[in-house]
C-alpha positions in Angstrom: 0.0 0.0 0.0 2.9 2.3 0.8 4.7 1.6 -2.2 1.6 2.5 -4.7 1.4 5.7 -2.7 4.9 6.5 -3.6 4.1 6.0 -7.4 0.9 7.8 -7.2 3.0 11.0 -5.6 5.8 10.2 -8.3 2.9 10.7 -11.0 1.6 13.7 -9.5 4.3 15.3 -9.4 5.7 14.7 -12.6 2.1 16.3 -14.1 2.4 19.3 -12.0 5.7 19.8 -13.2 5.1 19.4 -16.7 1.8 22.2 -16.6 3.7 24.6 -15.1 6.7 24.3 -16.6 7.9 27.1 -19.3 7.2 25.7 -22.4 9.3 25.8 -25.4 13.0 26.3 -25.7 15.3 27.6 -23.0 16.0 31.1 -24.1 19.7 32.6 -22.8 19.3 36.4 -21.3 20.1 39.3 -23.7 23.8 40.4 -22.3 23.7 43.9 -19.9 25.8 45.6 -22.2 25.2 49.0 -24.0 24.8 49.2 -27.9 28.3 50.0 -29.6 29.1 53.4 -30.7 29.4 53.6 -34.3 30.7 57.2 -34.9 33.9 57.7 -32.4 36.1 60.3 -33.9 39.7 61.3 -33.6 41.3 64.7 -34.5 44.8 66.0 -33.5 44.1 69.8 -33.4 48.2 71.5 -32.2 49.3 69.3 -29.4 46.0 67.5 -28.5 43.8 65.0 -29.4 40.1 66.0 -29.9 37.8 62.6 -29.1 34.0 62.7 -30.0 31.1 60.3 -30.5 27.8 59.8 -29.0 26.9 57.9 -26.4 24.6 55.0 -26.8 20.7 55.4 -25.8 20.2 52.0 -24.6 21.5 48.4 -23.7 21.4 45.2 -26.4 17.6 44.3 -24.9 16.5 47.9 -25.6 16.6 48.8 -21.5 17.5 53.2 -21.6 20.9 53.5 -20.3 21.2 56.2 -18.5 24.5 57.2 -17.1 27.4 55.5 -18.3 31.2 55.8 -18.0 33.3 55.6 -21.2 36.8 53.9 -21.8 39.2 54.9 -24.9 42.0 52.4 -26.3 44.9 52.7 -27.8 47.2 50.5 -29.8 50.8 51.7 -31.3 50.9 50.9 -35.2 53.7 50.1 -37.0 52.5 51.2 -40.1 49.6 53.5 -41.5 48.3 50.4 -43.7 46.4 47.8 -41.2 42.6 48.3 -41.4 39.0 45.4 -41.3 39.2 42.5 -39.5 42.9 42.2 -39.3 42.7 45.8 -37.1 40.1 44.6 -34.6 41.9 41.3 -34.3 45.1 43.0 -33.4 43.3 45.7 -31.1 41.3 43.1 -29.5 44.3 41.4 -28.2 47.2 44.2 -27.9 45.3 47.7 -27.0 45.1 49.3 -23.8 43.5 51.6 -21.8 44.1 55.2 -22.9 44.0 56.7 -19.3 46.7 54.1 -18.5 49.8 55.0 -20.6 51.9 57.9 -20.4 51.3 59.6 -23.8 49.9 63.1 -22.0 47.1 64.2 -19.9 43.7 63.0 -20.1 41.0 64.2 -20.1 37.2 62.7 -20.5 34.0 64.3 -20.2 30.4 63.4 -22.3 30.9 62.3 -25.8 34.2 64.0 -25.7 37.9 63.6 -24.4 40.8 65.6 -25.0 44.2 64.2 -24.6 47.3 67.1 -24.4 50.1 65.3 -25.7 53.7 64.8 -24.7 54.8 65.5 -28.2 58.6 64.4 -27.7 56.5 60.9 -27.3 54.6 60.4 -29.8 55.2 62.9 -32.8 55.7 61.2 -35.9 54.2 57.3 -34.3 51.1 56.0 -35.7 48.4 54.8 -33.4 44.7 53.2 -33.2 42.3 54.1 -31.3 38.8 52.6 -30.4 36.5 53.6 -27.8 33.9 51.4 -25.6 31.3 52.1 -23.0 29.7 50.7 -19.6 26.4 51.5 -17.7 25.8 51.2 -14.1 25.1 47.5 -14.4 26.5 44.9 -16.7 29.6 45.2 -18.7 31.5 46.6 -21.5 30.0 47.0 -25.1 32.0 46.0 -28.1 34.3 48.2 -29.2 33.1 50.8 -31.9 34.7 52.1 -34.9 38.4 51.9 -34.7 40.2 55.4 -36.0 44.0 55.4 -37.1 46.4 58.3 -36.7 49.5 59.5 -37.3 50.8 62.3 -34.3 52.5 65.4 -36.6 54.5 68.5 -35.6 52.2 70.9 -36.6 52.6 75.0 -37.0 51.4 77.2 -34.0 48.3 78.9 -34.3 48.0 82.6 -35.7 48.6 85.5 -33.5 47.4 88.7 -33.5 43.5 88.2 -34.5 41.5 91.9 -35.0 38.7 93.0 -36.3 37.4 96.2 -38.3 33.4 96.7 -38.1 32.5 98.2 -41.6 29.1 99.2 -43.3 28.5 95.9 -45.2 30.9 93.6 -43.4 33.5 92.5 -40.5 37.1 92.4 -41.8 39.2 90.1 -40.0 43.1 89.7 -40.0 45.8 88.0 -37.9 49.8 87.3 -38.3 51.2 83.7 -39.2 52.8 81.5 -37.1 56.5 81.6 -37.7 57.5 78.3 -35.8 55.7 74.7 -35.1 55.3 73.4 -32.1 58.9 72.0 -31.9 60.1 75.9 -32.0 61.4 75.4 -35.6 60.7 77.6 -38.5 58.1 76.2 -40.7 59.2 75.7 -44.4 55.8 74.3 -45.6 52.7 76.5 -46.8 50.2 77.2 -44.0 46.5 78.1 -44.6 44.1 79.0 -42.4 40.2 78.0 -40.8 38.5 80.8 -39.0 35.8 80.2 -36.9 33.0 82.1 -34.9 30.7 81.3 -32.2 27.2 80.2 -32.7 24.7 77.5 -30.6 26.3 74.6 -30.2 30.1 75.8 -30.4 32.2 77.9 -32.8 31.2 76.9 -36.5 33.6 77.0 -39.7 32.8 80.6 -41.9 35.3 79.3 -44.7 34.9 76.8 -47.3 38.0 75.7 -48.0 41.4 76.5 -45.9 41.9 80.6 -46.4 45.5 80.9 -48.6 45.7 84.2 -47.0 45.5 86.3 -43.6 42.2 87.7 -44.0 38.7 87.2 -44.1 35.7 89.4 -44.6 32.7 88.2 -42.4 29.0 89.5 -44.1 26.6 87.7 -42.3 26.4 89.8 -39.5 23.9 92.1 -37.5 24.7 95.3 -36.0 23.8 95.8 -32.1 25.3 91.8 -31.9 28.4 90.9 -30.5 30.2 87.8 -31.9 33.1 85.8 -30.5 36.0 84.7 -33.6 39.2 82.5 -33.5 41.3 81.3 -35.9 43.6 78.3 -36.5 46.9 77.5 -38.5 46.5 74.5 -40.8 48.6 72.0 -42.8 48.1 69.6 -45.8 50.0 65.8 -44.4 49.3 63.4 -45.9 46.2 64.0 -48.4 44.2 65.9 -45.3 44.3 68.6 -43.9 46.0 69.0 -40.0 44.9 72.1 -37.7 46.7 74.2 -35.0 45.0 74.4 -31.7 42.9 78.3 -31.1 44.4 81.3 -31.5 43.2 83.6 -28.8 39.4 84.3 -29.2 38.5 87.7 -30.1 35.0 89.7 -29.2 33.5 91.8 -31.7 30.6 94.4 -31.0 29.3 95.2 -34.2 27.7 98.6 -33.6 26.3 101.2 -36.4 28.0 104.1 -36.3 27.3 104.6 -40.0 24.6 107.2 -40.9 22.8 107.0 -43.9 23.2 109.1 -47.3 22.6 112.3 -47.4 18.4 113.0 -49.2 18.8 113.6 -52.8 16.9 115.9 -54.9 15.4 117.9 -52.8 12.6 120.0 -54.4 10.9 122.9 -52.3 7.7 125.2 -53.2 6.3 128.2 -51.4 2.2 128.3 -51.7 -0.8 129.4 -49.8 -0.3 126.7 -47.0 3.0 126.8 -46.5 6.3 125.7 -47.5 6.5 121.9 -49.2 9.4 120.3 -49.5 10.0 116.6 -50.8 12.9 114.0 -51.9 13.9 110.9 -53.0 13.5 108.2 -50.2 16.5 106.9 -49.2 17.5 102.5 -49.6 18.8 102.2 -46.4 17.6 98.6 -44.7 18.0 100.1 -41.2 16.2 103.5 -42.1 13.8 104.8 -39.1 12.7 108.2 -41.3 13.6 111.8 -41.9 13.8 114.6 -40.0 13.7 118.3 -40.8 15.2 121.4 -39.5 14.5 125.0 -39.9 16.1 128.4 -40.2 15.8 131.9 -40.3 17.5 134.2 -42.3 19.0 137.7 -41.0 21.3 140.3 -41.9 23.6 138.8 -39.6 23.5 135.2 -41.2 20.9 132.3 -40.0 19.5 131.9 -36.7 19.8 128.4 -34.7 17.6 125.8 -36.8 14.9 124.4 -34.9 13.5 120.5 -35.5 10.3 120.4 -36.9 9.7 116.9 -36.8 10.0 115.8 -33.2 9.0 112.0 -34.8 10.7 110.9 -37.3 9.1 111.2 -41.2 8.1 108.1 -42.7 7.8 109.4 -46.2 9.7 112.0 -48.3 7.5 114.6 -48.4 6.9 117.6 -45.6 4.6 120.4 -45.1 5.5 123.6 -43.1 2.6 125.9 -42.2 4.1 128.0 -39.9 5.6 130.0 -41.9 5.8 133.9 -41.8 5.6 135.7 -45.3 8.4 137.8 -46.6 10.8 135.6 -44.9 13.9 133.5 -46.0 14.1 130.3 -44.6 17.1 127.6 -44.9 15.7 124.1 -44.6 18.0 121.2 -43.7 16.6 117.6 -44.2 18.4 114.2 -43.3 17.9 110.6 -43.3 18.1 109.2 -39.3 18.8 104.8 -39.1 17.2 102.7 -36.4 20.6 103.6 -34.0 19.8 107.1 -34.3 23.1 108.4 -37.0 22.0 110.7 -38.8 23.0 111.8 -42.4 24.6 115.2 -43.4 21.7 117.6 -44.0 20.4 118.0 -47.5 20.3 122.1 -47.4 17.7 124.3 -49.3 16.4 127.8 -49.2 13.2 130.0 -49.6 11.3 133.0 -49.6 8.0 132.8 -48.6 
């Protein structure tokens, strides 16, 4: 009897186990590691390294990421020509972590890293670098794109960087370097990138690298102040290397540059008054016109008075205060939105 109650437990058991069971295939967990980054840049700008790319959004299973720490390594090269699998098959085995060697001081922040290198070091060695990431749980995703460099003596930046605020535009000009950054003279040709500050950082103005020390900015506003610098730059190697900044200069564009003088002024004395119109000016900035007023005397002209205490909007002005049988000297000018105003347009009449 107690040996069929064993079997019928045994049976029980097994059918409990079997309908509540997971069915189907064992399936392994997704790994707790973020996506790769696929866009990890590397740009030696004067003595440092310039590291960018943008951190993951999420883990392999499509779990946000949140904060997460970022590691870059570094493999010596001993040759410019290693690339595909054969590079991630070396750098998997031989590279290290960055923040571990003794190539300069490092320094990493959010989808960027600068590196200020001990030039005597490195300059003229080639080196790979890749760049992986970790979140607060699990580990390290793969390692992203891998980017090659060669470390170059490059010129020091420009010097002297000043600025002339004209009508239509800002003219910009600086001094070459003389030296690289070994302290010998250069003996290759060095252009030039100039950049100003907008949202987001300083943005490019040039197309291509400027041949020569000068640049005229036109896309500017008066009453705005704008922030420039300007870098040295090399051709090595079928690309183009950059100095680090020159020193950034601060521009206030402001208008001190009145408008033309009216032209064509036309004046008539009548039964109302004095008329006197012009030609509008083609300012962009224009705010109006004013007029002044005055009175001749056997001694000369008496202080002119404003008659238009808000500015004209159109060319065209009537003066009914007049007094008959007297000479008058009328001066009219053209006024901008920052208040310069024109040289007077002068005219006279006898009522």
């Amino acid at each position: 009897m107690k040996k069929n109650a064993l079997v019928v437990a045994a049976l029980l058991l097994a059918l409990f186990n079997s309908a509540c069971g997971r069915k189907g295939p064992l399936l392994e967990p997704v790994p707790r590691v973020p996506q790769a980054v696929s866009d990890f840049r590397v740009v030696q700008q004067g003595e440092s390294l310039i590291f960018t790319w943008t951190e993951p959004a999420s883990y392999l299973d499509g779990t946000p990421l949140g904060e997460s720490s970022a590691e870059i390594r570094v493999m010596k090269l001993k040759d410019e020509g290693i690339s595909g699998k054969k590079a991630l098959d070396s750098f998997m085995k031989y590279s290290r972590p960055l923040a571990g060697l003794n190539l300069g001081k490092l320094d990493v922040g959010t989808n960027r890293a600068v590196l200020r290198l001990d030039m005597g070091k490195v300059a003229g060695k080639n080196y790979l670098f890749g760049l992986r990431t970790k979140g607060k749980k699990g580990g390290w995703s793969e390692i992203s794109n891998l980017v090659s460099i060669r470390l170059e003596i490059l010129p020091l930046p420009p010097s002297g960087l000043r600025a002339q605020v004209e009508e239509r535009q800002i003219s910009l000009s600086w001094e070459p370097p003389e030296i690289g950054l070994d302290g010998r003279p250069l003996t290759e040709k060095v252009f030039y990138n100039l950049y100003r500050e907008e949202a987001g950082g300083f943005r490019l103005l040039n197309d291509q690298p400027l041949a020569r020390t000068r640049f005229e900015d036109l896309n500017f506003s008066f009453g705005l102040t704008y922030r420039y610098l300007v870098r040295s730059v090399v051709a090595r190697g079928g690309e183009y290397r950059e100095s680090a900044d020159s020193e950034i200069l601060e521009v206030t564009a402001a208008d001190v540059f009145p408008p033309a003088t009216p032209a064509e002024v036309r004046i008539l004395s009548g039964a109302d008054g004095v008329t006197i119109s012009w030609l509008p000016n083609r300012e962009n900035d224009l705010a109006g016109y004013r007029v002044y007023r005055a009175r001749e005397v056997a001694s000369g002209e008496e202080a002119a008075v404003l008659l238009t205490p808000e500015n004209l909007a159109v060319p065209v002005f009537l003066d009914g205060s007049v007094e008959k049988n007297t000479s008058y000297v009328y001066s009219i000018c053209a006024v901008d939105k920052f208040g310069n105003e024109s040289l007077p347009a002068r005219v006279k009449v006898k009522t």
